[in-house]
N, C-alpha and C positions, 0 to 999 in steps of 0.2 A: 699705529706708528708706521710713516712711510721711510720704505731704503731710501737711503741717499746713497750714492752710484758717484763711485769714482769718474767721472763721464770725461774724456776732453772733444772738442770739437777742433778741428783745424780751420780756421777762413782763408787760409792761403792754397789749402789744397784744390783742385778743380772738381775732385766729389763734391756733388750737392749736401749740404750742411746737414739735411733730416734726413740724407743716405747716410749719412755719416753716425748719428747718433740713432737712425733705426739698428744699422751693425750692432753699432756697442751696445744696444739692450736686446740684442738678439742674441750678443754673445754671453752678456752675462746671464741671460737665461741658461744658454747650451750649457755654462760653465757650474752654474747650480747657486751663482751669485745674487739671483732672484730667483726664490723657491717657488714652488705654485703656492700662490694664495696671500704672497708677498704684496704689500701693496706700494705702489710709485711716487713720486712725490707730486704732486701737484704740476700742473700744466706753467702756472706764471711760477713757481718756482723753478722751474727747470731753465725758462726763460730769464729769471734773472742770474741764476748760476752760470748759466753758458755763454750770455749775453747774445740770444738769437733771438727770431724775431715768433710770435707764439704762432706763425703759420708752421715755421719749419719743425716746433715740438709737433703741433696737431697732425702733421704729415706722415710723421716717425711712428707715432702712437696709431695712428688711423690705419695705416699700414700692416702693422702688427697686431691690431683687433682684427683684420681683414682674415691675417693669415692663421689666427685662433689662438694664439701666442697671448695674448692680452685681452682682458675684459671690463669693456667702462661699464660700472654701475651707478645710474644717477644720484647726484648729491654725495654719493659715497666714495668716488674714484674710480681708477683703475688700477688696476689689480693682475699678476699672471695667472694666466689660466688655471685650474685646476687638475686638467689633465693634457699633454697634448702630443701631438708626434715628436719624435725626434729630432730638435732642431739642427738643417746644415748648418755649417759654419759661414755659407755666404750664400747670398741671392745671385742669381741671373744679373747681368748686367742692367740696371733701372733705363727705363723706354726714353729718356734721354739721348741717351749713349750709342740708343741701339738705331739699323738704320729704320729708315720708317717706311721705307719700300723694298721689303723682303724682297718682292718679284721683280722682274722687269718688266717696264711696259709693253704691250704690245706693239712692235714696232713693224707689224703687215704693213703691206700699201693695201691703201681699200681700191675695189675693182668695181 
């Protein structure tokens, strides 16, 4: 039996929508509202609950398998982890947001 998750998603806010719903299943992990071994609800049911589009679940989930938080088993779902580090409360600001030129150019004159 998969948790269904109080989830809301905002589309007026300027957070990306699968930043937004990777938070809230990262938070109900941290919060013990998905236990390990819990399993998810399915990818098109999340998509029709939230009314988003299934790139932005697969982004949230893919995200979260990445950081060991969640594990797709085929045919079978995905599932939280069974064991994992401590989850923060938030991520780094997502590469969006951030600038995309840490450095500054090289601004020599060439001789």
């Amino acid at each position: 039996m998969s948790a269904t998750l109080p989830l809301a998603i905002d589309k007026t806010s300027p957070i990306p929508l699968y930043y937004q719903l990777e938070l809230a299943l990262k938070e109900a992990i941290r919060n013990g509202v998905l236990t390990p071994g819990a399993k998810l609800e399915r990818e098109s049911e999340l998509v029709t609950r939230l009314n988003v589009s299934r790139i932005t679940v697969r982004k949230a989930i893919d995200h979260l398998v990445a950081a060991g938080l969640l594990v797709r088993q085929p045919h079978a779902g995905t599932y939280v982890a069974a064991s994992h580090q401590s989850v923060a409360p938030t991520r780094p600001t997502p590469p969006l947001f951030r600038n995309r030129n840490p450095e500054p150019p090289d601004q020599s004159i060439p001789q």
